[in-house]
NUTI-521187 format. One record per atom (N, C-alpha, C): atom name; x, y negated, z. Coordinates in Angstrom, 3 decimals, decimal comma. Example, Ala and Ser with C-alpha at 12.3 -4.5 7.8 and 13.67 -1.06 7.14 Angstrom:
BEGIN
ATOM atom        u        v        w
ATOM    N   13,190    5,690    7,800
ATOM   CA   12,300    4,500    7,800
ATOM    C   13,200    3,300    7,800
ATOM    N   12,850    2,250    7,080
ATOM   CA   13,670    1,060    7,140
ATOM    C   12,900   -0,030    7,870
// end
This chain:
BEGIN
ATOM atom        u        v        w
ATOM    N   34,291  -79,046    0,529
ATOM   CA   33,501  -78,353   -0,439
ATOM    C   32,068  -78,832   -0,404
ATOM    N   31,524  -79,040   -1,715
ATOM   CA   30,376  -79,451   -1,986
ATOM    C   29,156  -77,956   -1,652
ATOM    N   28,308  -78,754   -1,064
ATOM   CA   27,204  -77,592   -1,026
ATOM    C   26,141  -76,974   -2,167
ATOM    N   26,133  -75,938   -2,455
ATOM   CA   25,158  -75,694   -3,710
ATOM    C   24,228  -75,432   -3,540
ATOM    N   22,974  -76,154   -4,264
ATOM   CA   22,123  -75,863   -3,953
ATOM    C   21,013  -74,270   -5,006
ATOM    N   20,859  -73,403   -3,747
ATOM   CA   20,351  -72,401   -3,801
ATOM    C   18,402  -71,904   -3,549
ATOM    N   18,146  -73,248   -2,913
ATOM   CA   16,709  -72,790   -2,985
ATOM    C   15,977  -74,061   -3,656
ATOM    N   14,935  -73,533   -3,794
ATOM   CA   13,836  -74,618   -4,843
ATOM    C   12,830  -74,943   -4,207
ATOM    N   12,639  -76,486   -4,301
ATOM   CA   12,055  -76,705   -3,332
ATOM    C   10,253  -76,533   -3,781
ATOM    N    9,279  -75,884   -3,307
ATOM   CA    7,709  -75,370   -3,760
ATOM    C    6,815  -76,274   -3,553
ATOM    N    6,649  -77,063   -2,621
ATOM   CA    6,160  -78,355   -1,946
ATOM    C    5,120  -78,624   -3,328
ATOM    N    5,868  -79,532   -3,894
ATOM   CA    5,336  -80,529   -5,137
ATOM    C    4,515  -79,181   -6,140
ATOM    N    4,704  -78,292   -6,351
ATOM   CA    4,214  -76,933   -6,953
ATOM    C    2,770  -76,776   -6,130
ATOM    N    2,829  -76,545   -5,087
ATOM   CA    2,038  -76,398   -4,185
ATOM    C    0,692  -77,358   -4,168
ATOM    N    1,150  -78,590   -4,063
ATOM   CA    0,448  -79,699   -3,801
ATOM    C   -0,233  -79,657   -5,716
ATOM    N    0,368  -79,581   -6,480
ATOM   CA   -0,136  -80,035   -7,880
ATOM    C   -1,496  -78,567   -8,117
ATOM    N   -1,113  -77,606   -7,229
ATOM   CA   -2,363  -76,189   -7,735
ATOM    C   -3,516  -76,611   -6,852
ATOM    N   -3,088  -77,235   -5,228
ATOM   CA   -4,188  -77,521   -4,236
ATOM    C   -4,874  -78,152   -5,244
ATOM    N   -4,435  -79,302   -5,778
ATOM   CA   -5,010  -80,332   -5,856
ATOM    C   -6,210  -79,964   -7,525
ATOM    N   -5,848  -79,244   -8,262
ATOM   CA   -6,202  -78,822   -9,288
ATOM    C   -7,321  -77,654   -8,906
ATOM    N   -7,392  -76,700   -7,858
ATOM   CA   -8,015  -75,606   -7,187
ATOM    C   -9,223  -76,814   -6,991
ATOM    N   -8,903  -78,075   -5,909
ATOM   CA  -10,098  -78,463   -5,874
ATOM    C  -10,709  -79,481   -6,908
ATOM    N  -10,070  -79,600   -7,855
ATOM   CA  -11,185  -80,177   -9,058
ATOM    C  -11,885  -79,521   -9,643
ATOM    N  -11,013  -77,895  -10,008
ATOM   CA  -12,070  -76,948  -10,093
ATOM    C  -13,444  -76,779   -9,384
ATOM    N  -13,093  -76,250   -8,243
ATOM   CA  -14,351  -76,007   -7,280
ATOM    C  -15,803  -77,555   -7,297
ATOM    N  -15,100  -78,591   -7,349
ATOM   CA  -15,942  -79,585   -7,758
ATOM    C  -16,876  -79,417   -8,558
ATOM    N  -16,147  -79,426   -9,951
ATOM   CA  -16,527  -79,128  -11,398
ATOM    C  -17,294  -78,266  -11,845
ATOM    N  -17,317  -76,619  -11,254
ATOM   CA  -17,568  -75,782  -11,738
ATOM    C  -19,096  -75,351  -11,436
ATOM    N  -19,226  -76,153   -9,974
ATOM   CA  -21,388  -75,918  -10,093
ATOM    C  -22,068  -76,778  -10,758
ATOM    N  -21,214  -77,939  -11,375
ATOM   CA  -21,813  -79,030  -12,595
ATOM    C  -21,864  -78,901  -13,973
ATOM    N  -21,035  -77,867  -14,125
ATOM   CA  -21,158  -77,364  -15,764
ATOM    C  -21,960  -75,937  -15,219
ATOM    N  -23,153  -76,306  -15,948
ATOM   CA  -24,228  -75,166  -15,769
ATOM    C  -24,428  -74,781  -17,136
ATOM    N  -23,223  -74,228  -18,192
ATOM   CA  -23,468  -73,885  -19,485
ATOM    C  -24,566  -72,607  -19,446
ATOM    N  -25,494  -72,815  -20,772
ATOM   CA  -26,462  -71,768  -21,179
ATOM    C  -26,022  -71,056  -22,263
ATOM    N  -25,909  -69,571  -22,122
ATOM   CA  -25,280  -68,793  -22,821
ATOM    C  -26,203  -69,119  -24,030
ATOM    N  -25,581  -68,029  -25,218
ATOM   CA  -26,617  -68,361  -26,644
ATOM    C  -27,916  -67,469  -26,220
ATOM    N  -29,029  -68,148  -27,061
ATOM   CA  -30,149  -66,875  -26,920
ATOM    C  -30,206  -66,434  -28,103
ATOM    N  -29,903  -64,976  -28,101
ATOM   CA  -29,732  -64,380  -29,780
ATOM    C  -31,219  -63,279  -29,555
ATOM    N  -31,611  -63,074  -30,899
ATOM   CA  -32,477  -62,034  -30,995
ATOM    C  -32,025  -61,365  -31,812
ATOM    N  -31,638  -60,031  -31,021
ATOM   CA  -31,068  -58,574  -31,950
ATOM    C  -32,395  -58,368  -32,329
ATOM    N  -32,065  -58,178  -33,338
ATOM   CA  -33,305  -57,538  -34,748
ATOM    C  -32,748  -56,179  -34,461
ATOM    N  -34,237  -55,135  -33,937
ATOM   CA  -34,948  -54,265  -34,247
ATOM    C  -33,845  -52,641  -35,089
ATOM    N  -33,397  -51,729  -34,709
ATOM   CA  -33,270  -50,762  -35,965
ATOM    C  -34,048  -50,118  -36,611
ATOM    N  -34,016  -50,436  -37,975
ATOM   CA  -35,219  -49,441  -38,614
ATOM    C  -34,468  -48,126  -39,111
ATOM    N  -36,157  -47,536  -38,504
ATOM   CA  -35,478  -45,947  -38,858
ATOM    C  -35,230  -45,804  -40,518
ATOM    N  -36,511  -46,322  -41,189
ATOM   CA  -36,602  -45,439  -42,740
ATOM    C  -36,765  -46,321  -43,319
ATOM    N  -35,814  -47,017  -44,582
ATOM   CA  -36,208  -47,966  -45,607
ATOM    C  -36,986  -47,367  -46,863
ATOM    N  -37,797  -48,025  -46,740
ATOM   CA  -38,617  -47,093  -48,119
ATOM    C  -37,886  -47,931  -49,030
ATOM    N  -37,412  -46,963  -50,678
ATOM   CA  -36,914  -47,459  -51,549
ATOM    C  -37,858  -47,372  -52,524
ATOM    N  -38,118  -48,494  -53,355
ATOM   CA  -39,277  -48,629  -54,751
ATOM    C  -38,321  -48,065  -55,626
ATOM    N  -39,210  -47,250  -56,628
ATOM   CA  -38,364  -47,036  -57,761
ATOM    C  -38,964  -47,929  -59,017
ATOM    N  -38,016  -48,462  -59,530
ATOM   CA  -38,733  -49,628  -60,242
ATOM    C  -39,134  -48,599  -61,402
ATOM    N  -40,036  -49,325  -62,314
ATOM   CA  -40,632  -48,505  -63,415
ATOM    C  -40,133  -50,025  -64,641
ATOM    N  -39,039  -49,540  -65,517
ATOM   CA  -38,598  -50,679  -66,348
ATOM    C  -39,330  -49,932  -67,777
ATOM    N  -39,153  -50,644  -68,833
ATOM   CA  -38,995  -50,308  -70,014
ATOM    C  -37,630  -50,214  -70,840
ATOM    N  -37,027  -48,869  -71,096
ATOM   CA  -35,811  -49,161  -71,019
ATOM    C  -34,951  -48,674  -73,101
ATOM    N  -34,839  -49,777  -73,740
ATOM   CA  -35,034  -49,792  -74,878
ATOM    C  -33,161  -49,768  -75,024
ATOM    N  -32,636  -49,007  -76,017
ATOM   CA  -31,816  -48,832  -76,182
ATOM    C  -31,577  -49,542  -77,673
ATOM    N  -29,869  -50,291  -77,640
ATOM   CA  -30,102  -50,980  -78,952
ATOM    C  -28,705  -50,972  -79,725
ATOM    N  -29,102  -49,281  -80,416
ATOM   CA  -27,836  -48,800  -81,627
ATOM    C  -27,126  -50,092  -82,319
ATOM    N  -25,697  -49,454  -82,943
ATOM   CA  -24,786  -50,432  -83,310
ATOM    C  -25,310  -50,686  -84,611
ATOM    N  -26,065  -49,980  -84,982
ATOM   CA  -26,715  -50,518  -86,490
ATOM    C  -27,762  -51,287  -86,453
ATOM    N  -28,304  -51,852  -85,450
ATOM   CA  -29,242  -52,322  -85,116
ATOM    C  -30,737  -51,954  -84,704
ATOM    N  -30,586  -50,393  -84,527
ATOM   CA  -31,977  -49,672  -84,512
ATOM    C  -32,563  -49,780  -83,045
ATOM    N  -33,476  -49,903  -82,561
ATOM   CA  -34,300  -49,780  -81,478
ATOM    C  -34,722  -48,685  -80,880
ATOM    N  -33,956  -47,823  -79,804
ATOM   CA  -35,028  -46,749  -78,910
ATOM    C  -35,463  -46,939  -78,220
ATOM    N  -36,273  -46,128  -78,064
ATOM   CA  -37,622  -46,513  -77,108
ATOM    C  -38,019  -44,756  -76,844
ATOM    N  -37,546  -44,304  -75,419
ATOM   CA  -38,193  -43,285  -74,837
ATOM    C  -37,458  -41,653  -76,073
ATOM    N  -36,288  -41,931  -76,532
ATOM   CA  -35,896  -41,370  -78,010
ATOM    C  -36,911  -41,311  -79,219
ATOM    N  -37,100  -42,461  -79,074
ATOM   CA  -37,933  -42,678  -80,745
ATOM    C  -37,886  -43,922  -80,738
ATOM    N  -37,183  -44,244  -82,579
ATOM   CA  -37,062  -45,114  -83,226
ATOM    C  -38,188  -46,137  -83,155
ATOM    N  -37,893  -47,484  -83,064
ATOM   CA  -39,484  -48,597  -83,041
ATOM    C  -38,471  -49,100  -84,014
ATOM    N  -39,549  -49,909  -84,913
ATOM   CA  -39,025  -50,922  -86,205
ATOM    C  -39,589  -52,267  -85,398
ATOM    N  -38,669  -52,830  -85,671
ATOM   CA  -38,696  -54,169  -85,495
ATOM    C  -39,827  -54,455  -85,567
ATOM    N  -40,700  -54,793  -86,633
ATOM   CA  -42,349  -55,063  -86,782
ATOM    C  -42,977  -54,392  -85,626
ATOM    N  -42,822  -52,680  -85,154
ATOM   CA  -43,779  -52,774  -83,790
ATOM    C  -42,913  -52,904  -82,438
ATOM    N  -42,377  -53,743  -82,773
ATOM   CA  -42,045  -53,910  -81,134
ATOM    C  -42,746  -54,503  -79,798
ATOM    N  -43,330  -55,249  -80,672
ATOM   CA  -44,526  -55,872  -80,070
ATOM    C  -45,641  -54,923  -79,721
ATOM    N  -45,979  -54,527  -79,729
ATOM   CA  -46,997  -53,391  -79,750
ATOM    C  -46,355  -52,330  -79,033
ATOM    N  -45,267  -51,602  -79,364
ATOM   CA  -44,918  -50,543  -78,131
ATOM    C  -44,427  -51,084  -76,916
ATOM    N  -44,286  -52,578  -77,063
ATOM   CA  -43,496  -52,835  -75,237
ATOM    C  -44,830  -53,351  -74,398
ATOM    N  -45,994  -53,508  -75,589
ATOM   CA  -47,260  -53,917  -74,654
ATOM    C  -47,787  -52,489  -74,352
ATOM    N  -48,040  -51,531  -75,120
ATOM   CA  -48,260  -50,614  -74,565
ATOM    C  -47,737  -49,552  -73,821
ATOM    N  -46,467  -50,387  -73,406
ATOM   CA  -45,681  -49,708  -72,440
ATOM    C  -45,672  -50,500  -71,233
ATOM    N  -45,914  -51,365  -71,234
ATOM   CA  -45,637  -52,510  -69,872
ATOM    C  -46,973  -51,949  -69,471
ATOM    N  -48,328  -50,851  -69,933
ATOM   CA  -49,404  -50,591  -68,714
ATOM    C  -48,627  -49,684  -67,998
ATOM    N  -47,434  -48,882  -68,382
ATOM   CA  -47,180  -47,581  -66,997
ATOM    C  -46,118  -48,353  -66,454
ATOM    N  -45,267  -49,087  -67,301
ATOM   CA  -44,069  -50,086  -66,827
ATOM    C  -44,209  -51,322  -66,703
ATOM    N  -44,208  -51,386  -64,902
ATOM   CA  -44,858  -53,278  -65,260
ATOM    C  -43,508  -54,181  -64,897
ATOM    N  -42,554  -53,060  -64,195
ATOM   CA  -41,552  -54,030  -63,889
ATOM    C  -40,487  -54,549  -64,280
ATOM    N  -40,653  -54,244  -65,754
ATOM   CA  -39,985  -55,131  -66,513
ATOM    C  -39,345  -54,839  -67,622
ATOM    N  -38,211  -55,161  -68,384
ATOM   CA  -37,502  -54,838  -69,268
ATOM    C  -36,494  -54,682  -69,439
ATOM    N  -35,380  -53,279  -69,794
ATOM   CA  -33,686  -53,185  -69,539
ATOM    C  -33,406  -52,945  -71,174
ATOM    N  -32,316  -53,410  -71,500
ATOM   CA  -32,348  -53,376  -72,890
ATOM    C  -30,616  -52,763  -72,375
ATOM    N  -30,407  -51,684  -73,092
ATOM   CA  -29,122  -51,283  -72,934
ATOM    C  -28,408  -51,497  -74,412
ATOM    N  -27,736  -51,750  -74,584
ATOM   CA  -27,025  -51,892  -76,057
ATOM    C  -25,540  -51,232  -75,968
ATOM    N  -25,577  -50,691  -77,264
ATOM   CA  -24,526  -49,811  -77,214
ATOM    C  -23,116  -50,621  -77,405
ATOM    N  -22,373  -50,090  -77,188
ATOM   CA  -20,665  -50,675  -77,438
ATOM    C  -20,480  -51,964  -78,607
ATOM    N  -20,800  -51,482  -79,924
ATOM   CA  -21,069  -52,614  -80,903
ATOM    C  -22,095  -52,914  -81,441
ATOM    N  -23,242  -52,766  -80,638
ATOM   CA  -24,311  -53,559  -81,175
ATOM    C  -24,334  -54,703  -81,680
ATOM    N  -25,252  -55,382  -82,614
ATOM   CA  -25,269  -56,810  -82,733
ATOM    C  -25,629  -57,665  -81,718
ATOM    N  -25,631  -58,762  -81,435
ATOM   CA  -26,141  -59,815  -80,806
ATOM    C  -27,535  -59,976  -81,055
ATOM    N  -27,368  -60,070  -82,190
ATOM   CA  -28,852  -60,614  -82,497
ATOM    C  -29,702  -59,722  -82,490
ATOM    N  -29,417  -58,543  -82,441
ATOM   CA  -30,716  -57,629  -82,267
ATOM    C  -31,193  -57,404  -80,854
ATOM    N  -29,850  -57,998  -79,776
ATOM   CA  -30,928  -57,645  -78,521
ATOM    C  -31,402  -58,827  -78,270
ATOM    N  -30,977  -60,269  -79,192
ATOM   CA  -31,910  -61,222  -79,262
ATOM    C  -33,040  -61,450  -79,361
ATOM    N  -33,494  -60,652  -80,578
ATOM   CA  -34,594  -60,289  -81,076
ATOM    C  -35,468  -59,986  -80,131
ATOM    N  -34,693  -58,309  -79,509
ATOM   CA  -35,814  -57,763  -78,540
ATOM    C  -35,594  -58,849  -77,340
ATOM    N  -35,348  -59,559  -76,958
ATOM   CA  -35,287  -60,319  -75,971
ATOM    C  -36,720  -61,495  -75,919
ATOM    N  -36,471  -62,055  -77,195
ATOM   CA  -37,808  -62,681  -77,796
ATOM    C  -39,325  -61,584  -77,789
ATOM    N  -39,159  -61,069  -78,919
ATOM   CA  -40,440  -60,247  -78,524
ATOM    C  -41,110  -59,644  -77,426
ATOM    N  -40,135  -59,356  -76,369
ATOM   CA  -40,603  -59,121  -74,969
ATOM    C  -41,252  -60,269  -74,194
ATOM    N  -40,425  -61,426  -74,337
ATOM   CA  -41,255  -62,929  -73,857
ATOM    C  -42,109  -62,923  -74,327
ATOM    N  -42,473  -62,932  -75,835
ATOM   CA  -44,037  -63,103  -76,740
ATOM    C  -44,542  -62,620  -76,173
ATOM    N  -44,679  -61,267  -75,572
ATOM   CA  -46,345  -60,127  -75,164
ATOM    C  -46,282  -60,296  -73,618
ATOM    N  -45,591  -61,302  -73,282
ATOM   CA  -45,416  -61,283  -71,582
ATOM    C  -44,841  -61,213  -70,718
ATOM    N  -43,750  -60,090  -70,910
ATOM   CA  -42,853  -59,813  -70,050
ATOM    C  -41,756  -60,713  -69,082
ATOM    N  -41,775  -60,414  -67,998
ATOM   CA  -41,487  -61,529  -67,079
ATOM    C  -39,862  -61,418  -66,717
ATOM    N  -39,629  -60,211  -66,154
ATOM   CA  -38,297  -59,707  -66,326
ATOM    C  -37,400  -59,087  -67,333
ATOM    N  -36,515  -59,726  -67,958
ATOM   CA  -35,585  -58,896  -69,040
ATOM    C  -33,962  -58,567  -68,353
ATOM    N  -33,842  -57,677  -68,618
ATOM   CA  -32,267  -57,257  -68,190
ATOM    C  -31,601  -56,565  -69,258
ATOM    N  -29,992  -57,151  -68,827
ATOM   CA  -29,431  -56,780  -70,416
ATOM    C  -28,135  -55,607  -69,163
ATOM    N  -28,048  -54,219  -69,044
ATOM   CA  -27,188  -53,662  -68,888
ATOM    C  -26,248  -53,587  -69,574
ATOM    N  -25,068  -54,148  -69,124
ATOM   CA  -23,561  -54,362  -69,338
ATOM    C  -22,669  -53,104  -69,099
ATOM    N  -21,863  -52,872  -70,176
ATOM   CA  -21,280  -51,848  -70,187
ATOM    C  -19,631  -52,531  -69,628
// end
């Protein structure tokens, strides 16, 4: 009867971790990695929020212009968005209703550039 073999031999196991244990230990006071240097930013307690001050012109499907609920005609538009840009400097929101024309918030889009205005915004429904 042939003998079976029942144990395994560890030797070569052994010898392959020694030998790996000390490349480690070599290795490991030569890699002198530097962690990251991060700067955590600060928590702030209180964000102050600006409330913007717009001019905010509404522009009916018939083409009419509000302004503050009162009608402007085309001819003074110029004139009420300058004398509105002294309490409102930050800018211009033109809301237009569902079927407005195009061209009328064109219009006011233009005349606001003419007297100055730097910011125009078109709120999208």
């Amino acid at each position: 009867m042939r003998d079976s073999f029942n144990e395994i031999n560890i030797t070569p196991l052994t010898d392959i971790f020694l030998v790996l244990l000390i490349i480690m230990m070599v290795i490991a006071p030569m890699m002198d990695q530097q962690g990251l240097k991060l700067i955590v930013p600060q928590a702030v307690k209180e964000q102050s929020t600006k409330e913007f001050k717009t001019i905010d012109f509404i522009v009916t499907d018939d083409g009419r212009y509000i302004l503050d609920d009162n009608e402007v005609d085309l001819s003074d538009l110029s004139t009420a968005i300058t004398n509105k840009m002294k309490t409102c400097p930050d800018g211009l929101l033109i809301i237009p209703e569902a079927n407005s024309e195009h061209g009328a918030v064109v219009k006011l889009i233009d005349v606001a550039r003419s007297v100055g205005v730097s910011s125009v915004s078109v709120q999208g429904g």
